[in-house]
C-alpha positions in Angstrom: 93.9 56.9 87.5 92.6 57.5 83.7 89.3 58.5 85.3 90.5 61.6 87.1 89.4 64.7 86.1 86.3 63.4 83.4 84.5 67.2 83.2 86.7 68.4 80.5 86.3 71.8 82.3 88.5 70.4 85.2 90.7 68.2 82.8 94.2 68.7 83.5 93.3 71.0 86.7 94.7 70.5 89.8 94.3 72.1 94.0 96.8 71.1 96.1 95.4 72.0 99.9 98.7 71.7 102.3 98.5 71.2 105.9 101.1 71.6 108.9 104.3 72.2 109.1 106.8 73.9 106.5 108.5 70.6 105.2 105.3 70.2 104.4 104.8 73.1 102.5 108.3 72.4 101.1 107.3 69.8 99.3 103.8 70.6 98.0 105.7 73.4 96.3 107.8 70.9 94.6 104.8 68.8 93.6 102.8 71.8 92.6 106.4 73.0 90.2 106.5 69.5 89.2 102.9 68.9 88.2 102.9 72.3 86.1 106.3 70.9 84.3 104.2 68.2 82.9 101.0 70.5 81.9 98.8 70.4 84.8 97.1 73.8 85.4 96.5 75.0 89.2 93.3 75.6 90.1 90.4 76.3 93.3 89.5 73.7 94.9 86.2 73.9 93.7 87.6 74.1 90.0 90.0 71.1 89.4 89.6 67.7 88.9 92.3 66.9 91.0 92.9 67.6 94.9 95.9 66.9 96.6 95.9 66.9 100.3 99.7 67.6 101.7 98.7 65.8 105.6 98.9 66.9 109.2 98.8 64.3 112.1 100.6 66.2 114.9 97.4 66.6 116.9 94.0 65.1 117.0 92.1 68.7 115.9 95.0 68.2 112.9 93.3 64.7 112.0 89.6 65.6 112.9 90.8 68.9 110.5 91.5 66.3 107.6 88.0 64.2 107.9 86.2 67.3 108.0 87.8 68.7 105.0 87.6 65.8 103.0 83.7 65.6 104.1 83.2 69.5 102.8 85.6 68.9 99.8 83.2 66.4 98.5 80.0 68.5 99.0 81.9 71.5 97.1 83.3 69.4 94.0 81.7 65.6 93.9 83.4 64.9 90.4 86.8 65.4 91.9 89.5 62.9 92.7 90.7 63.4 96.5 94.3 62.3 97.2 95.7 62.3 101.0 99.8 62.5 101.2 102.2 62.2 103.7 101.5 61.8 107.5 98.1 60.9 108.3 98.2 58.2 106.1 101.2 56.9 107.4 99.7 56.7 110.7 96.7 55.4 109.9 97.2 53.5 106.5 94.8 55.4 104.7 92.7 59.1 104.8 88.7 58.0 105.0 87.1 59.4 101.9 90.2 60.0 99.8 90.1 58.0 96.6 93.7 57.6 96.8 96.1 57.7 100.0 99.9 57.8 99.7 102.0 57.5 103.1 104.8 59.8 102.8 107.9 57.4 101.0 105.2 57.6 98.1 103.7 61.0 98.0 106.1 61.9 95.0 104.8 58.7 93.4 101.9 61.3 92.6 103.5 62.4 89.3 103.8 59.0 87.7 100.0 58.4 88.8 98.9 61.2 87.0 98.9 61.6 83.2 100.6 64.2 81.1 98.6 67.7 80.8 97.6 69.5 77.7 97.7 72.8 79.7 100.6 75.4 78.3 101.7 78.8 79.4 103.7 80.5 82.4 103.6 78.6 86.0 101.4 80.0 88.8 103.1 81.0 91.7 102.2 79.2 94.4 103.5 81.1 97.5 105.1 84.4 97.4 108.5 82.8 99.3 109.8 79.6 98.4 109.9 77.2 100.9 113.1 74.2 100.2 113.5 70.8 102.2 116.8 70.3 103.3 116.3 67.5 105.8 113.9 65.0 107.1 112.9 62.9 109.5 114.1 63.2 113.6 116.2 60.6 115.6 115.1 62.2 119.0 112.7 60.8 121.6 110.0 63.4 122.4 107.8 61.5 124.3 104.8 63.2 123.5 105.6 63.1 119.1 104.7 60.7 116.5 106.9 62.5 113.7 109.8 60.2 114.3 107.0 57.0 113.9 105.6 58.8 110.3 108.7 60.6 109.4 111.6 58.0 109.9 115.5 58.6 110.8 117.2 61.8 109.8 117.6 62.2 106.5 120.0 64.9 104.5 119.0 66.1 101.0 122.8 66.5 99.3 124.3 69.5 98.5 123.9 69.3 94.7 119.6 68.1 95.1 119.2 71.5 97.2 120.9 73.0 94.5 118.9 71.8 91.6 116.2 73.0 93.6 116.9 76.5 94.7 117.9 76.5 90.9 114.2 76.1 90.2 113.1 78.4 92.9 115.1 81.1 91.1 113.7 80.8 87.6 110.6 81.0 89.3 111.8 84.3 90.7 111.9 83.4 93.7 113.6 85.6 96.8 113.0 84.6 99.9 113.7 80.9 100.7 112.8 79.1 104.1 114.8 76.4 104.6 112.7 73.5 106.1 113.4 70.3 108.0 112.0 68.2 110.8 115.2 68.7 113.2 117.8 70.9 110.8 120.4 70.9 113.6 121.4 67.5 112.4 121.7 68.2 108.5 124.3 66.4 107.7 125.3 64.1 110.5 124.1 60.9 108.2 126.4 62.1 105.2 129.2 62.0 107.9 129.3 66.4 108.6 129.7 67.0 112.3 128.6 70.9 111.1 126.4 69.8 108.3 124.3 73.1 108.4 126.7 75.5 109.3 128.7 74.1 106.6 125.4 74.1 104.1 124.5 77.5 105.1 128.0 79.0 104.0 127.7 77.1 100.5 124.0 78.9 99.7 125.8 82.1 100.8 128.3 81.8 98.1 126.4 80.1 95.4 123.3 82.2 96.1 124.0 85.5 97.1 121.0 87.2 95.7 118.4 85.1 98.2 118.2 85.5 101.8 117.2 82.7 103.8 115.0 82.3 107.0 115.2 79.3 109.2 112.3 77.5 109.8 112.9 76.4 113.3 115.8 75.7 115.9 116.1 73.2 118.6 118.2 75.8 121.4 119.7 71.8 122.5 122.3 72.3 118.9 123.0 75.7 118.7 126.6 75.2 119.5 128.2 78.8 119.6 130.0 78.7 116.3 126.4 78.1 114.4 124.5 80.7 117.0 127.5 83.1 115.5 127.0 82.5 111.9 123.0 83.2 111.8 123.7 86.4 114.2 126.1 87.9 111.8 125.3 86.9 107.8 123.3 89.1 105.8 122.0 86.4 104.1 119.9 85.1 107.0 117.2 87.3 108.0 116.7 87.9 111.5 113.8 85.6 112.6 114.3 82.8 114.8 111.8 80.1 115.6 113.0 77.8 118.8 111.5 74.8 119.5 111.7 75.5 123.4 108.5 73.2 124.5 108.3 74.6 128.6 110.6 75.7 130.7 109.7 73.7 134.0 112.9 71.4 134.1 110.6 68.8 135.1 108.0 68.8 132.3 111.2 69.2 130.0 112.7 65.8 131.0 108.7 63.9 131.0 109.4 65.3 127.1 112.5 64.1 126.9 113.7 67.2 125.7 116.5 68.1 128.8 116.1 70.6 131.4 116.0 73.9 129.8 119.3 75.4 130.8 120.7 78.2 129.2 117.0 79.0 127.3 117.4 82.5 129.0 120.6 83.2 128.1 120.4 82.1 124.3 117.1 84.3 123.6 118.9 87.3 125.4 122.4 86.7 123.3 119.8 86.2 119.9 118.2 90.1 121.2 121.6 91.9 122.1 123.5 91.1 119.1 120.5 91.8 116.8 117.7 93.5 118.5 115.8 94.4 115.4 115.7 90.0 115.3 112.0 88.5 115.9 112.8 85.5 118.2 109.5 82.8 118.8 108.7 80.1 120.1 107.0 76.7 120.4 105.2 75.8 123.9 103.0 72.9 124.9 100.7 73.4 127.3 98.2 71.0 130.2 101.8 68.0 129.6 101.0 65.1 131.9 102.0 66.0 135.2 101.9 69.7 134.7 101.5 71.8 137.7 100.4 75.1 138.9 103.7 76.0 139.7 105.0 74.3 136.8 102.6 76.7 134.7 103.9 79.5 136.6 107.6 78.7 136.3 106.6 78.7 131.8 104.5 81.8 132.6 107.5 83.9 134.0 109.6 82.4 131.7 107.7 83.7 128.4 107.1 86.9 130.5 110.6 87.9 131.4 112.3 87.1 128.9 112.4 89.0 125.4 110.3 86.6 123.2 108.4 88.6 119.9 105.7 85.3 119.3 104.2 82.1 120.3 102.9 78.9 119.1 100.9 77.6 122.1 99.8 74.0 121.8 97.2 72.0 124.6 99.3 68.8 124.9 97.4 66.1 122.9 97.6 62.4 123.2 99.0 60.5 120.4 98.9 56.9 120.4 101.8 55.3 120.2 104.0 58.0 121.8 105.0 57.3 125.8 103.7 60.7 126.6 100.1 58.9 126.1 100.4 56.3 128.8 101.6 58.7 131.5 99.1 59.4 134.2 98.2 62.4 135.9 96.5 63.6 132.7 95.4 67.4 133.2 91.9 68.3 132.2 91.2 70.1 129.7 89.6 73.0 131.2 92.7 73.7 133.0 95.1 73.4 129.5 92.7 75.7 128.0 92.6 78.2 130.6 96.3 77.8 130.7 96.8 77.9 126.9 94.5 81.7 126.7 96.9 83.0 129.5 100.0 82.0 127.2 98.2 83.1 124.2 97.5 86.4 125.6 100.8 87.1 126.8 101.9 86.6 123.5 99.9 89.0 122.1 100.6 91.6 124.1 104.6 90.8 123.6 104.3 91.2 119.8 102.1 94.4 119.8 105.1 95.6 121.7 107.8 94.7 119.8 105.7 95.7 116.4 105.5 99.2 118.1 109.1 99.5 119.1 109.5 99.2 115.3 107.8 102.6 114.3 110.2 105.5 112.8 112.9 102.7 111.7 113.5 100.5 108.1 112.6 96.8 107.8 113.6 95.1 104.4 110.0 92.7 103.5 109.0 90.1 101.2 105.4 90.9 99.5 103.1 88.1 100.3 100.0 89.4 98.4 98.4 92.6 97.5 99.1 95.7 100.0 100.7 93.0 102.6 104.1 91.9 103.5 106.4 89.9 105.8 109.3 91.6 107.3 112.8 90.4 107.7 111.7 89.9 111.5 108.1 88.3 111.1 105.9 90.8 111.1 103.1 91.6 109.1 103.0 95.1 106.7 100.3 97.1 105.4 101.0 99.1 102.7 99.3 101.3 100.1 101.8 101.1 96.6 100.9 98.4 93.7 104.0 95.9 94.7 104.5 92.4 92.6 104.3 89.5 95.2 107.6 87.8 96.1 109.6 90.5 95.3 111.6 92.2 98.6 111.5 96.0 99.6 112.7 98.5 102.0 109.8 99.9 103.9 109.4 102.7 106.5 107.6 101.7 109.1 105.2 105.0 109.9 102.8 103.2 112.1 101.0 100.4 114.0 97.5 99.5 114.0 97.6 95.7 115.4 98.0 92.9 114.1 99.5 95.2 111.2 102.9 98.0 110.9 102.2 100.8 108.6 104.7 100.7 105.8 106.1 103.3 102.8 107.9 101.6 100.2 111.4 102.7 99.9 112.5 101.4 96.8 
């Protein structure tokens, strides 16, 4: 590596590009605080000598994504050193064009790789919330994901590593956290806690009772009641909740292997009458093997009726390797398109509603960049004050013009 970065312009400049999910992002922000520890500088893209790519391989698009970048990457800054991480290279061996591709056991191995900086002065902040990785990996089955195949078994990060961590993410002033994982349900089940994050959230409440925390995702399957009470009732969790629901046809459920969907309804509408300020979302795959008009239908009314604030809508793509992508009855893709702009719009029109219903009351928000926040409940804030990013305010909310609420800083 001693020829990285040979334009003493871009010496000791880095761009770390992350893509997917938010362990991902988790740990980019631990190699973007590490690399500054040791004098690296970040930088554009277009600016550094370095580029780390933090890799998707969920989907196809998410792999046709990489090449593409990687393709424009090199037309924008030919002097620079490319380096793919994490899970496309696991699944594939390497990323085409990338000088340098680390599967994701090795992505850290990125710091030894690259010499000490020269650079000195105060740390860029790379995202206005910090995002910490308290678990990884998935022992489910999903037939139609590959994450267990690039990821590995469930792992827990201990108690004391999360702490040395959110340490960090403090003296970077840091507060809003998102606690990310690949299934966080089952945080702790390999260090022998049968309530390994219920247990885990409790200890960040009392060591850490200046940050509040937002859950990345939720798999309904292991909310067992005592958990589902805890984030309904602690301050220090704000009240956004992503589920990882999938469908709600019984019968495309158990083709995923995820279960029939019972009790889905009945969880969402618990999440909404203890806290009905709560933004409560969700993950849904469309155009599944096997999928049906009325199967369609049966999600349709499902996402309609009940009191959902957002989707994630997904056209089910073949990954091989996975069983999902030896099943028959394939569905065109006309049809999962069609399917997946029905969902989408449904969505929409669910979240200009619940934004709406917010008008005339308070919502505590993280400042994500200039005249823009995030509220405690996942929605986006315009606002016309001079706020410092990643700090949290009270705003009233005076108005709605979609996609954004209309906010006055309360102090």
């Amino acid at each position: 590596m001693s020829n990285i970065g040979k334009s003493s312009e871009k010496r000791f400049k880095f761009s770390l590009i992350n893509q997917g999910c938010r362990l991902n992002a988790a740990e980019s922000q631990r190699l973007i605080s590490s690399l500054q520890k040791k004098g690296w500088k970040l930088a554009s893209p277009g600016e550094a000598g370095v580029i780390l790519i933090n890799t998707c391989t969920v989907t196809h698009r998410a792999d046709a994504d990489l090449r593409k970048l990687i393709r424009r990457l090199r037309r924008q800054n030919p002097q620079a050193r490319i380096i793919a991480l994490g899970c496309y290279v696991d699944h594939y061996g390497k990323a085409e064009g990338a000088d340098l591709s680390l599967p994701n056991p090795q992505k850290m191995r990125v710091l030894e790789l690259l010499r000490n900086g020269e650079f000195k002065g105060k740390r860029k902040r790379w995202k206005s919330r910090g995002f910490l990785k308290v678990q990884e990996g998935c022992d489910l089955a999903c037939t139609y994901c590959i994450i267990p195949k690039v990821r590995g078994r469930s792992r827990s990060v201990p108690l004391g590593k999360i702490r040395e961590e959110l340490e960090e993410l403090l003296k970077e002033e840091y507060q809003e956290v998102i606690l990310t994982g690949i299934h966080l349900e089952s945080y702790g089940r390999d260090l022998g806690e049968k309530q390994g994050l219920l247990k885990l959230l409790r200890s960040l409440e009392i060591y850490y009772p200046e940050i509040r925390f937002r859950i990345s995702s939720l798999d309904p399957r292991f909310l067992n009641p005592e958990l589902l009470s805890y984030l309904l009732s602690s301050p220090h969790i704000m009240p956004s909740f992503h589920l990882s629901l999938q469908h709600r046809s019984a019968k495309i459920l158990r083709l995923m292997g995820r279960g029939s969907g019972e009790g889905f309804e009945e969880l969402i509408f618990k999440i909404k009458e203890e806290r009905p300020e709560a933004g409560v979302g969700a993950d849904f795959i469309v155009g599944f093997p096997g999928e049906t008009e009325e199967d369609f239908s049966i999600l349709y009314r499902f996402a309609r009726e009940v009191p959902l604030t957002y989707f994630h809508v997904f056209s089910f793509s073949p990954r091989k390797g996975t069983r999902a992508a030896e099943m028959r009855a394939k569905i065109p893709e006309r049809i999962s398109k069609k399917r997946a702009a029905l969902l989408r719009g449904l969505g929409r029109r669910k979240t200009e509603e619940f934004a709406r219903s917010m008008v005339g009351k308070t919502l505590e928000a993280t400042v994500i960049k200039e005249g823009e926040a995030l509220s405690e409940n996942y929605l986006r804030v315009k606002f016309d004050e001079k706020l410092p990013p990643g700090r949290r305010f009270i705003f009233k909310i005076i108005g709605f013009l979609s996609p954004y609420l209309r906010g006055i800083s309360q102090g």
